[in-house]
C-alpha positions in Angstrom: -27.0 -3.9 -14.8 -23.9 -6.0 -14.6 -23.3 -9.1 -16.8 -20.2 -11.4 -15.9 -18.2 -13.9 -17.5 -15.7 -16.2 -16.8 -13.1 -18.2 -18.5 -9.8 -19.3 -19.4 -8.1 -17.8 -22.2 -7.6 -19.1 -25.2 -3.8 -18.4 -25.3 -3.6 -20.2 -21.9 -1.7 -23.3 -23.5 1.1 -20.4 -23.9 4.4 -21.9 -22.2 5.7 -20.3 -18.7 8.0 -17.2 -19.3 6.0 -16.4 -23.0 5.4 -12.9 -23.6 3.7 -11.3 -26.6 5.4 -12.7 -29.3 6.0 -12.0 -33.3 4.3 -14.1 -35.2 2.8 -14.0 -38.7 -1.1 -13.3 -39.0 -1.7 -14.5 -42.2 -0.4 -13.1 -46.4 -4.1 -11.3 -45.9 -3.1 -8.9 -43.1 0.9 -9.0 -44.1 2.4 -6.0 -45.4 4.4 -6.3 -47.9 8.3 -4.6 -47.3 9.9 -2.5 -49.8 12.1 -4.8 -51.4 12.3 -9.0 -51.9 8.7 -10.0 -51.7 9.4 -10.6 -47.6 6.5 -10.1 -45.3 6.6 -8.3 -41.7 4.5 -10.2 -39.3 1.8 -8.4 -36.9 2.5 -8.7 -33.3 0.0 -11.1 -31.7 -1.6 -10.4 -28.4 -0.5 -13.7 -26.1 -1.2 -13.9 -22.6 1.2 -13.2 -20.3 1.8 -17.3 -18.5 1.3 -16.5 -15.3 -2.1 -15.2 -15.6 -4.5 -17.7 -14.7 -8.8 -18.0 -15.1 -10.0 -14.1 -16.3 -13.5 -12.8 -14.9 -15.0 -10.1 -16.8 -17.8 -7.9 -15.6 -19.7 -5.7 -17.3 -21.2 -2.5 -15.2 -23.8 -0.2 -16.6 -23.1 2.6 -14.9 -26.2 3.5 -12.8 -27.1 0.4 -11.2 -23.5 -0.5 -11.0 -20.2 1.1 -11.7 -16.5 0.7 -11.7 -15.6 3.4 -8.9 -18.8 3.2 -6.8 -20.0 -0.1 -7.0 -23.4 2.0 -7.6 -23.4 3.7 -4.3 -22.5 7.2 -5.9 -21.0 10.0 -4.3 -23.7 10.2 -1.6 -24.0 6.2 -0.7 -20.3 6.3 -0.1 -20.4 9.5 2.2 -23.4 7.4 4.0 -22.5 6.1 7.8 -24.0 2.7 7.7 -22.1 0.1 5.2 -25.0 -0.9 3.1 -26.6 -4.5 4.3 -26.3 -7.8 3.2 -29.1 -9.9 2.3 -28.0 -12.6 4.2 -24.8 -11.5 6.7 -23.9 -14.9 6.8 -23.9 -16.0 3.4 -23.1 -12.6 1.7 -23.0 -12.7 -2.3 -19.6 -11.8 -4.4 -21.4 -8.8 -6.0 -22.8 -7.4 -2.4 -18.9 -8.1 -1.0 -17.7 -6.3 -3.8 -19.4 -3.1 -3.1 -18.8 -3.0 0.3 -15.5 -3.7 0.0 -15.4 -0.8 -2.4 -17.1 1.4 0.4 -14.9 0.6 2.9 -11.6 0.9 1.0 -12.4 4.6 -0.3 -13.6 5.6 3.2 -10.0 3.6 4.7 -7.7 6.1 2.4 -9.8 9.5 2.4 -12.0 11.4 4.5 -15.4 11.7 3.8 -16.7 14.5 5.7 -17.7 17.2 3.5 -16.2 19.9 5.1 -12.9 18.3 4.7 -13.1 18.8 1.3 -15.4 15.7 0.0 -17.8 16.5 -2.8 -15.8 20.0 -3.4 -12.1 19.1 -3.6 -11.8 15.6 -4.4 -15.2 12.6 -4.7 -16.7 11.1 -7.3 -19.3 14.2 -8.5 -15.5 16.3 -9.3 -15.1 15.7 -12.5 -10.8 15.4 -13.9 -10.8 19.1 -14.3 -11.4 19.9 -10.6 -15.1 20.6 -11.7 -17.8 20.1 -9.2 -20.8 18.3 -10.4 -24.3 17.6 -9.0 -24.2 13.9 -9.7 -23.1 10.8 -8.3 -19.8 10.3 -10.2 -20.7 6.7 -11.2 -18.3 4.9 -14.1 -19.5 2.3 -16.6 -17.2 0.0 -17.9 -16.0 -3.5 -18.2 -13.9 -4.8 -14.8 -11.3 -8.0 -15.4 -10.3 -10.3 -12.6 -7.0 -13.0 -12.4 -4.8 -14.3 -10.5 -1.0 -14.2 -11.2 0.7 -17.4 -10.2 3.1 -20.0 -10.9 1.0 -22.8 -11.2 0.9 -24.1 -7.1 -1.9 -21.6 -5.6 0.4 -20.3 -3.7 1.4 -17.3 -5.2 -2.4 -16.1 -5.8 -1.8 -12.1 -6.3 -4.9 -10.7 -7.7 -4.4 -8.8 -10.5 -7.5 -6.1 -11.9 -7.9 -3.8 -15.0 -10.9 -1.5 -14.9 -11.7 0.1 -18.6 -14.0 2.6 -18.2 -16.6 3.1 -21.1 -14.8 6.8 -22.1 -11.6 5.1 -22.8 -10.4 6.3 -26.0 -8.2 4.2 -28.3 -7.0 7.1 -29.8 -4.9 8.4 -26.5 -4.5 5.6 -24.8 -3.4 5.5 -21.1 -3.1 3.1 -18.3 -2.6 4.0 -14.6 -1.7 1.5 -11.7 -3.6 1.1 -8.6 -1.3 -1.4 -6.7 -3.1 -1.7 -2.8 -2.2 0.7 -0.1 -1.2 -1.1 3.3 -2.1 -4.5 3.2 -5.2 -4.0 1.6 -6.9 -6.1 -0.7 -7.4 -5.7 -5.0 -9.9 -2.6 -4.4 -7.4 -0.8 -2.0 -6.6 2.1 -4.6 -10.0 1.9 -5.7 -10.1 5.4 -4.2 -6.7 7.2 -5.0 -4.8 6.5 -8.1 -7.9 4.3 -9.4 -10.3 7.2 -9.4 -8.1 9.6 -11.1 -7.2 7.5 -13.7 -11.2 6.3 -14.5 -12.0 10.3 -14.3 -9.7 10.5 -16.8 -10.6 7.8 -19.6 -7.7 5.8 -18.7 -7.6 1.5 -18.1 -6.2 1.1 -14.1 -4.4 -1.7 -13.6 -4.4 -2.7 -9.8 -2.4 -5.5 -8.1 -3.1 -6.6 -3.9 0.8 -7.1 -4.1 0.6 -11.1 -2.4 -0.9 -8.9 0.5 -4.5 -9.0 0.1 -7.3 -10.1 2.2 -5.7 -13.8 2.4 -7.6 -14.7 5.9 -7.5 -18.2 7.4 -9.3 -19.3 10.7 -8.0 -22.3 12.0 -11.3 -23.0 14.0 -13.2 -24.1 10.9 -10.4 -24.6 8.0 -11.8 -21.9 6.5 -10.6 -19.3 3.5 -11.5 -16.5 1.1 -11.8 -16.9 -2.4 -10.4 -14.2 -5.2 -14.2 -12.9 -5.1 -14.0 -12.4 -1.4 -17.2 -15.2 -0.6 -15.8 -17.7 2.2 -15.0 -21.7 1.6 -13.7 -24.5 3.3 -9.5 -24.8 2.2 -9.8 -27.9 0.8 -13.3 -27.7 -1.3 -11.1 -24.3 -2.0 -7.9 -25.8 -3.6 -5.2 -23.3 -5.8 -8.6 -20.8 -5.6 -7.9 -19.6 -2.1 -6.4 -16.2 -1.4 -4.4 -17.9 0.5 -3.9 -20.8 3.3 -1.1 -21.7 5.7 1.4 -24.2 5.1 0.7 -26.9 7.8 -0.3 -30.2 8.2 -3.6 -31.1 9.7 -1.3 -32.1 13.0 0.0 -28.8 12.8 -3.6 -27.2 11.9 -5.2 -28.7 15.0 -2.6 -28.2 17.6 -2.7 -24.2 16.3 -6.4 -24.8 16.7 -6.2 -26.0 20.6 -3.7 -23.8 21.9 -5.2 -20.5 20.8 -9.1 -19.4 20.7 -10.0 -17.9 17.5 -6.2 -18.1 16.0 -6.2 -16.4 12.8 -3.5 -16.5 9.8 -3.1 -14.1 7.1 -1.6 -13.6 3.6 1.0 -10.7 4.4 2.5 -11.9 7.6 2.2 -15.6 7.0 2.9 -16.8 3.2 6.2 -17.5 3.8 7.2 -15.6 0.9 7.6 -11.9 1.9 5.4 -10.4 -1.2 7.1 -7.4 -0.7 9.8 -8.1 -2.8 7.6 -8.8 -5.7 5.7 -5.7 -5.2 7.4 -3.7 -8.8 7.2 -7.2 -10.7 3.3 -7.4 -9.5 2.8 -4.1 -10.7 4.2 -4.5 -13.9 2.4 -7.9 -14.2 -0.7 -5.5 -13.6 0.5 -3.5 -16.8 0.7 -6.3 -18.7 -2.9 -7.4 -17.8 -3.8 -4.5 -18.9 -2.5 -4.2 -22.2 -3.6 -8.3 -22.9 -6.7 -6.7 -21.9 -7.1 -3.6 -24.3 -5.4 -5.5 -27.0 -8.4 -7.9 -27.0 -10.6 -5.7 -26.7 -9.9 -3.2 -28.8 -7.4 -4.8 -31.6 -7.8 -5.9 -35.0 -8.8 -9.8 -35.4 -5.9 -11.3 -36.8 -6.8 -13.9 -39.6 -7.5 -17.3 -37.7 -10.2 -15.7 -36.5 -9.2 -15.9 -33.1 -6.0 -13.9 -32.2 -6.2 -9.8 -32.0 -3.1 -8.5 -33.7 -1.8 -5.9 -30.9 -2.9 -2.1 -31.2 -1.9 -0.6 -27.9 2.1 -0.8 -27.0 4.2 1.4 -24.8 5.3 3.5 -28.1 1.8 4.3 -28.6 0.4 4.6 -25.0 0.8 6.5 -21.6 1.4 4.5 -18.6 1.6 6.2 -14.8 2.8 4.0 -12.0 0.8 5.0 -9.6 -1.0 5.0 -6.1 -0.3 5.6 -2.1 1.9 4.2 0.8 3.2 0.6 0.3 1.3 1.6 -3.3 3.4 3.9 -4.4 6.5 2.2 -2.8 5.4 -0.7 -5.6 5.3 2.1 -8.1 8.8 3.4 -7.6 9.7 -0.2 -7.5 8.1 -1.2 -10.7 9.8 1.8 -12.4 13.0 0.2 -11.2 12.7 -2.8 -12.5 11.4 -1.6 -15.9 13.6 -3.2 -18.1 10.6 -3.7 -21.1 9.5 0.7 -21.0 6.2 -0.4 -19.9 5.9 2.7 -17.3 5.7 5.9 -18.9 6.2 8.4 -15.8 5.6 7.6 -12.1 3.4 10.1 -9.4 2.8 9.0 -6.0 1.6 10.2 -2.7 3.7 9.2 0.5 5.1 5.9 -0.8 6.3 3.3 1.6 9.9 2.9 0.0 13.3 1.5 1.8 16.7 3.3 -0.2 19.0 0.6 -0.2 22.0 2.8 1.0 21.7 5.3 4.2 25.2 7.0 2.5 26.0 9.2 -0.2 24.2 11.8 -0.2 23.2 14.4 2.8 19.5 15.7 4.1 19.4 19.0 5.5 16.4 21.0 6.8 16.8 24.4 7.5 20.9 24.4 6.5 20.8 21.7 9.6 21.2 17.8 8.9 18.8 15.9 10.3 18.9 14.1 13.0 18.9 10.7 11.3 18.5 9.6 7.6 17.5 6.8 5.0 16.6 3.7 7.8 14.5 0.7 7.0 10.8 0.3 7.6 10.8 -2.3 10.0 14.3 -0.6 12.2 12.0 2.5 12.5 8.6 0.7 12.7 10.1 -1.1 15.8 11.6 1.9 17.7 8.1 3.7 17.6 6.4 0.3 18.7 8.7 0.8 22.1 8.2 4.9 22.4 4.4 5.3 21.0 2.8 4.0 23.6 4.5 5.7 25.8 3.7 8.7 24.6 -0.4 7.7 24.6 -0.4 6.1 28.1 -2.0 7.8 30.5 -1.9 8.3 34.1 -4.1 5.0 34.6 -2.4 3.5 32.7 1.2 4.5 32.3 3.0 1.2 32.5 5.0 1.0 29.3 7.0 4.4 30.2 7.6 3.2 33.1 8.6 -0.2 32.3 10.8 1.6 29.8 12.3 3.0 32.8 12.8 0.5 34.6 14.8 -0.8 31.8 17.0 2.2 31.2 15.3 2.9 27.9 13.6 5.9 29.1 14.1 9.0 31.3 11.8 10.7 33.4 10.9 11.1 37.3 6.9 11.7 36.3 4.6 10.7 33.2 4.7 13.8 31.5 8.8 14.0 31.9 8.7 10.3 30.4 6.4 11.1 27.8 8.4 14.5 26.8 11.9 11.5 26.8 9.9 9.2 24.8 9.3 12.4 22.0 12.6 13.6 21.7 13.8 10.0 21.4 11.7 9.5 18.5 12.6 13.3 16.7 16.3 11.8 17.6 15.7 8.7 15.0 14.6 10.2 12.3 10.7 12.1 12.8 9.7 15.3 12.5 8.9 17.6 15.3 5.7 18.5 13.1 5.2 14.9 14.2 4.5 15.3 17.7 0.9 16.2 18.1 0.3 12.5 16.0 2.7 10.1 18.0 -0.3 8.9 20.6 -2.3 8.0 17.4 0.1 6.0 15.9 0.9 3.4 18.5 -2.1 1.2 17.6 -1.2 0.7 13.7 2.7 0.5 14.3 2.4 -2.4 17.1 0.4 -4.5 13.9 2.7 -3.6 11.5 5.9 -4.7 13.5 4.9 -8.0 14.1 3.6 -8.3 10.4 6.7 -7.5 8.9 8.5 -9.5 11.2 6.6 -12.1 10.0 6.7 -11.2 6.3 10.5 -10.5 6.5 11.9 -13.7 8.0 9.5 -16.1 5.8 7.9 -17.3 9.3 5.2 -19.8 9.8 2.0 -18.7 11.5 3.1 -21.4 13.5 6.7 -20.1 14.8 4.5 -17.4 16.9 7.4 -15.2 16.2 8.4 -13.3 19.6 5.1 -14.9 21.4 3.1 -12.8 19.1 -0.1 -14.5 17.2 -3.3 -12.6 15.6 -6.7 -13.7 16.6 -10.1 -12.2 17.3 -10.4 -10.5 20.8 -13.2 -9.3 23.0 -13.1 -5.7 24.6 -11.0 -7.0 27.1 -8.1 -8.4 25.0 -9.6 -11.9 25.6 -9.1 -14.3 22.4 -12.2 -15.2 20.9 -13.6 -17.3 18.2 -14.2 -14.8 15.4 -17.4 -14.3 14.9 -19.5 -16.3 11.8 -20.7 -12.8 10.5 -17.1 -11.3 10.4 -15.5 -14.4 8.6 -18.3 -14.3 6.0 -17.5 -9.9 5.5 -13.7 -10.5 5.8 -13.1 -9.2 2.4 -15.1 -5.8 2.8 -14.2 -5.0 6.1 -10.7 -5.9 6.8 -7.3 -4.4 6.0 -5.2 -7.5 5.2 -3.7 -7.1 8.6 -6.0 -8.7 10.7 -7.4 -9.0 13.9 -5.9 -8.4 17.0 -2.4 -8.8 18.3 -1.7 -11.2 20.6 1.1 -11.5 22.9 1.1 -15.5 23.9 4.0 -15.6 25.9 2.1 -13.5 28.3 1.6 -14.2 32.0 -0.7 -12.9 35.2 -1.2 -13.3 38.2 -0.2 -16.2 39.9 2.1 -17.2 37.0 -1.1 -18.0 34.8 -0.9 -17.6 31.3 -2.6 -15.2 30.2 -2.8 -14.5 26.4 -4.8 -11.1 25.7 -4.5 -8.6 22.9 -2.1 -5.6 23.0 -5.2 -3.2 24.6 -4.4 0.4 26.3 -7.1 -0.5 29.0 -6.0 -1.2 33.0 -5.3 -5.3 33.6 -3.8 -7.4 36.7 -2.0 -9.2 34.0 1.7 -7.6 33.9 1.7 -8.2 29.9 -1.0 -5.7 29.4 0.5 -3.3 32.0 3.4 -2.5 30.0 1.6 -3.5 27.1 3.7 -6.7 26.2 7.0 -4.7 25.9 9.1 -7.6 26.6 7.6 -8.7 23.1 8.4 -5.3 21.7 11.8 -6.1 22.3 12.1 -8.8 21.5 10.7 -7.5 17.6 13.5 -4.7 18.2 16.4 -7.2 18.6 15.5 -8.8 15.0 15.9 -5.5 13.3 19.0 -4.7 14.6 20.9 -8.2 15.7 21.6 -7.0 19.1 19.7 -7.3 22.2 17.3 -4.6 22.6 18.2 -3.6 26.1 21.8 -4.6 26.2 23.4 -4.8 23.1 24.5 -7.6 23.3 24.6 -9.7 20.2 21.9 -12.2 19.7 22.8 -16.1 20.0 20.6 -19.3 19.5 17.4 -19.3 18.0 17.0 -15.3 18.4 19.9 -15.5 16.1 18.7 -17.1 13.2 16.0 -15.7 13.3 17.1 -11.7 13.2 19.1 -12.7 10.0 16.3 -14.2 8.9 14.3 -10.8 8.8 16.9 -8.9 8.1 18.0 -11.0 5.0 14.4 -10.2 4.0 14.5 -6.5 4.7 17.3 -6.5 1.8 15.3 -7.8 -0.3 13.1 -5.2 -0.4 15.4 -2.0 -0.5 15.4 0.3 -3.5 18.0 1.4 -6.0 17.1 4.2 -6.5 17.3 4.3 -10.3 14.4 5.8 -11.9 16.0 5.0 -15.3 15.1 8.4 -16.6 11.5 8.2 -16.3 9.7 11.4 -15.4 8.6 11.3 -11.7 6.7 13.1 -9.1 6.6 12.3 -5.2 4.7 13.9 -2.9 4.7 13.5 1.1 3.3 15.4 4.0 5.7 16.4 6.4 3.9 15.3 9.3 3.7 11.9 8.3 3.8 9.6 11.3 4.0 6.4 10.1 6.9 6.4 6.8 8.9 8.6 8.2 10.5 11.3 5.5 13.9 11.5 6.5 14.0 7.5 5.9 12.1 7.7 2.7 11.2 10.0 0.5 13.7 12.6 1.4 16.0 10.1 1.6 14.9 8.4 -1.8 15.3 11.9 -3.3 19.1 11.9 -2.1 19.8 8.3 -3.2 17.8 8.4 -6.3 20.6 11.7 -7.0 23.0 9.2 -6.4 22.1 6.7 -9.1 21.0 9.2 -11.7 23.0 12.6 -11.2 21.8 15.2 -13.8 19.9 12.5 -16.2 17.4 12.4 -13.0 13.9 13.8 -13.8 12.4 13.1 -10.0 10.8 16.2 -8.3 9.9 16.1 -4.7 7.1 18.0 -3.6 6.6 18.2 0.3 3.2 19.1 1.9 3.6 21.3 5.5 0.3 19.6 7.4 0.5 16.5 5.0 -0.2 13.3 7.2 -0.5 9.4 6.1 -3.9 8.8 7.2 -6.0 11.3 5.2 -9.4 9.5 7.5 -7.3 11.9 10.5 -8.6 15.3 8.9 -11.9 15.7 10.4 -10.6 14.5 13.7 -7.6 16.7 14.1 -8.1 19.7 11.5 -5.9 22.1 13.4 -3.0 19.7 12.3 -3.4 18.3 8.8 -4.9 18.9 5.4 -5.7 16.3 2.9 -2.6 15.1 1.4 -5.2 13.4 -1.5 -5.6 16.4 -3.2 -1.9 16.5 -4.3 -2.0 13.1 -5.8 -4.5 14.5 -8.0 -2.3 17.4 -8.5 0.7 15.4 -9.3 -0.9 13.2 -11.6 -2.1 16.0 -13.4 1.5 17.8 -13.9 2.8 14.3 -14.9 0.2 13.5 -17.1 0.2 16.7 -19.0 4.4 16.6 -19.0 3.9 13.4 -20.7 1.7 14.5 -23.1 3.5 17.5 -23.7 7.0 18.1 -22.0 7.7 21.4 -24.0 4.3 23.0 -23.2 4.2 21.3 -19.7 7.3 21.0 -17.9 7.5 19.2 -14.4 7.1 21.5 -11.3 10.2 22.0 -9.6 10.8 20.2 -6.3 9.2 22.6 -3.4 7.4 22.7 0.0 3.8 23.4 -0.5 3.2 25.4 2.8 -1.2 24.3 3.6 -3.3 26.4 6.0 -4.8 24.0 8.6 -8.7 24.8 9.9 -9.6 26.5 13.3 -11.8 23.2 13.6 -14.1 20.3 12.0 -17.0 22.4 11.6 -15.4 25.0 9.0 -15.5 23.7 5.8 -11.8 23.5 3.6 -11.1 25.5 0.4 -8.6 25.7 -2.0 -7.0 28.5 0.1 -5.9 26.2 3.0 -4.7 23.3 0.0 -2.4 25.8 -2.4 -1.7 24.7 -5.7 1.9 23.0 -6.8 3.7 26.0 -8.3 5.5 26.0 -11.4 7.5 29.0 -10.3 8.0 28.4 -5.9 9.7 31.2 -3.9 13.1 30.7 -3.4 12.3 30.0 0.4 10.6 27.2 -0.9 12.6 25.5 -3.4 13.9 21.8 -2.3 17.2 21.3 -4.1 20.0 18.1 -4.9 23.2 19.6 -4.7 26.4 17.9 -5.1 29.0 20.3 -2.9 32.5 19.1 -2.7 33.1 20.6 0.7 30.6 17.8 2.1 31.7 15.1 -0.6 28.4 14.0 -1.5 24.9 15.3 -2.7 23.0 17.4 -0.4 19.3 17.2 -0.4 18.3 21.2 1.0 14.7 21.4 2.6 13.9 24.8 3.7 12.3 25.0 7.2 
């Protein structure tokens, strides 16, 4: 049973930049000081201004529940999303828990003998104990937006307090969203450690939720995921493009099935508020245990605050662009909200490439500390070279053609098209995963171009646009069944790419998606690379095949994303918190060299000796835990060392004497001989607190090189 409320606080006539504020509660509750009669006033809880309207839900915990949205352990291991009632008209509660199925099956894998139900699931309990139940939470769940008053800004903001929170060792973990996922994207990581373990989560979308908006019938989502008109929609929408109705139904006429999104299209690149969104989740969640748990202050109305960062353990946590937000937050923590930070491969840009020194083996790598969207482009050129296949090899040899690439036959190109991409910056552990990647990095590149430059669905930056497509690459109108499930099904990167500027025989436009299938239309034969580099040229301000610098419109428009790149890059400076990062070395898609190795060197460079980051790097670990059943002979699940690192951080910040941080090190995993033998803890070895000296990761500062050396043992 569930019941829900909704209103708008009672603080909410609180001026914009308030914060919780001293103010007297009354003689009753006043103590009295030492000397001089004077009073010291209780701290009132206020709500933070930009929160707006807060839902509250209440789940029971077998019906519903905060983790499983009362699927349990065995509905979200089930093949078949559960059905809707009506697929057309699907109801906020049945969206909700099949956007909570979707999201833990999007970040882990599910497959039992990849560890599910023995190593990590709901039925393991916070100790690593495996249970024989379904691992559902009670709780209460609380829902706002945090804006500035417009509708535009519309992050959704969460806090999840399960019923076994205890007041007496308070804690609070973050769940901001993986990838461009929506409010329940941690719902499976970060969020499911932090209910096991009694604490409030606190999860942010980051501005780059499920924000979808189809031109062909004005159409939106709402914070609750349920579909509605924009303008019956108003400042409730996720999100909706900035355009006049001109503007709307030109987009409309030119495109079948055009589609607009939060991340790529809000004009506002959310990525650079992705540490302030996550501290705005922290203080949600402290408004929220403060009225729920604090004293009533005498006018009967007011709860004088109980739970404070003296008094209460916060973790920054979560995965990917997650824990970028985490490292981010701790930043830009100038209030001590955030306690101790422990992510898993965390999508973070350093904002210097200089300084400091990675070396593998004794050996410096081949390249070091880039930004996303300079290496997310490079791989958008090379990956599908190295997945084409002999009926379809067009973008190597367009690549060619061009002088990008060397080779005289397919499997010479594709070997070229490797060693180009180990040259900027990935691992040769990497190599086996390339072909896999090309798919998710040609979305993200025209995303964060997007996102970066502050562009308008409507400058169809490069010729690129997103719409629905048929198995052909055709644009489609999306189908009425998929708008109404948007919010359970979808990524926030949504979908397909299309390349508009191309053209097919006869000269013909021909706009189709980015598909690896055979086409007479010479955009899908090399795959739209003359898009590609076009996206190439705006991370670099130099033409793509030339090097020539950019002029015109090109121009602008590479300072424009490369103005917002800077935005986004990291300091560094942890500001002394405690801090544990964990990446697979065999990540594909965030590269190590460019960023946590290279986070670890510049992070040495802000903090020297005060630092208290350790690096912990996973042999097998790869971004996509999903991959594990379908390649076991390459990767383990990297999942099972967040657990592990919250865990050491947790108990460090309970108790650093008793509990002291493991030193930096490279776990070395045992991959599986295949899908049908089932994991155990031998092929996933523990963090040690004492690692081999042939596996120690260590900062140096040697005055030979002039800078700190990062030392990663092969």
């Amino acid at each position: 049973m569930k019941n829900t409320t909704s209103k708008q606080s009672k603080h909410s006539n609180i001026g914009r930049g308030a914060r919780r504020t001293l103010a007297l509660a009354g003689a009753g509750l006043a103590l009295a000081s030492c000397g001089g009669g004077k009073t010291i006033p209780d701290e009132l809880n206020t709500l933070p201004s930009y929160l707006g309207a807060i839902t509250s839900t209440n789940y029971d915990g077998a019906s519903d529940d905060l983790l499983t949205a009362g699927l349990g352990k065995t509905g979200l291991a089930a093949a078949a999303a559960p059905a809707y009632a009506d697929p057309l008209k699907p109801t906020a509660a049945e969206l909700r828990r099949n956007t909570i199925y979707s999201n833990y099956r999007g970040v882990l894998d599910i497959a039992a003998n990849s560890g599910y139900g023995t190593l990590y699931g709901p039925n393991v309990d916070a100790k690593g104990n495996v249970g024989s139940g379904e691992g559902k939470i009670a709780g209460s769940e609380y829902l706002a937006y945090s804006d500035d008053g417009s509708g535009n800004q519309n992050v959704t903001l969460m806090v999840q307090v399960p019923a076994g929170f205890d007041p007496a060792n308070p804690c609070i973990v973050t769940g901001t969203s993986s990838g461009s996922r929506g409010i329940y994207g941690a719902i499976g990581s970060s969020g499911e450690w932090g209910l096991k373990n009694n604490c409030a989560v606190a999860y942010a979308d980051k501005g780059s939720g499920i924000g979808l908006y189809t031109f062909d019938d004005d159409g939106v989502n709402l914070q609750n995921g349920v579909r509605a008109g924009r303008v019956a929609a108003g400042k409730n929408a996720i999100f909706a493009p900035a355009l006049s109705d001109a503007q709307r139904a030109a987009l409309n006429a030119d495109l079948s099935g055009r589609l607009a999104f939060k991340h790529a299209h809000s004009q506002q690149n959310p990525e650079k508020d992705w540490g302030k969104n996550t501290l705005q989740a922290v203080e949600f969640a402290y408004y929220v245990l403060n009225e729920k748990y604090g004293t009533l202050a005498s006018d009967g109305k007011s709860h004088i605050v109980r739970f404070k960062p003296a008094n209460t353990i916060t973790i920054a946590s979560s995965i990917s662009n997650g824990g970028g937000s985490a490292l981010l937050a701790a930043e830009q923590d100038s209030k001590g909200l955030i306690s101790g930070v422990a992510v898993t491969e965390p999508q973070i840009q350093p904002k210097s490439a200089t300084g400091y020194l990675l070396r593998q083996g004794g050996v410096a790598v081949a390249a070091q500390g880039k930004q996303l969207y300079d290496y997310f482009t490079y791989a958008a050129l090379y990956q599908p070279c190295v997945a084409a296949t002999a009926a379809n090899p067009g973008r190597c040899a367009a690549l060619v053609a061009k002088n990008l690439l060397s080779g005289g036959d397919l499997p010479a190109q594709q070997a070229d098209a490797k060693a180009r991409l180990r040259a900027y910056g990935w691992q040769a552990d990497s190599d086996p995963l390339q072909a896999a990647h090309a798919g998710t990095n040609i979305l993200v590149a025209v995303t964060y171009a997007n996102a970066y430059g502050k562009f308008s669905v409507a400058d169809k930056v490069c010729g690129f646009g997103f719409g629905s497509t048929d198995a052909s690459g055709l644009p489609i109108a999306m189908p009425a069944a998929t708008k109404a499930n948007s919010f359970a099904t979808q990524n926030g990167i949504l979908g397909g790419v299309i390349y508009e500027n191309s053209v097919g025989v006869g000269g013909v436009r021909d706009p189709r998606g980015y598909v690896f299938g055979t086409s007479p239309s010479s955009a899908l034969a090399d795959q739209s690379l003359d898009g590609f580099l076009c996206l190439r040229s705006l991370a670099t301000g130099v033409d793509a095949v030339t090097g020539a610098p950019l002029g015109g419109e090109l121009a602008a428009q590479s300072a424009r994303v490369r103005a917002g790149m800077a935005e986004v890059a990291a300091t560094g400076n942890l500001r002394g918190k405690p801090a544990i990062i964990v990446h697979g070395r065999s990540d594909t898609l965030i590269v190590i060299n460019h960023a946590s190795r290279a986070y670890l060197g510049l992070n040495a460079v802000a903090e020297g000796t005060a630092s208290k980051l350790r690096y912990i790097e996973v042999t097998n670990g790869n971004h996509f835990d999903s991959f594990t059943s379908a390649v076991p002979t390459l990767i383990v699940p990297l999942h099972v060392y967040l657990n592990r690192a919250l865990d050491a951080l947790y108990a460090n910040l309970k108790n650093p004497t008793t509990a002291p941080l493991p030193p930096s090190q490279v776990v070395r995993t045992v991959t599986r001989a295949d899908a049908t033998t089932p994991i155990t803890i031998a092929n996933v070895p523990p963090i040690s607190a004492a690692p081999a000296a042939g596996n120690l990761i260590e900062v140096k500062s040697i005055l030979t090189v002039g800078q700190n050396v990062v030392e990663v043992p092969n």
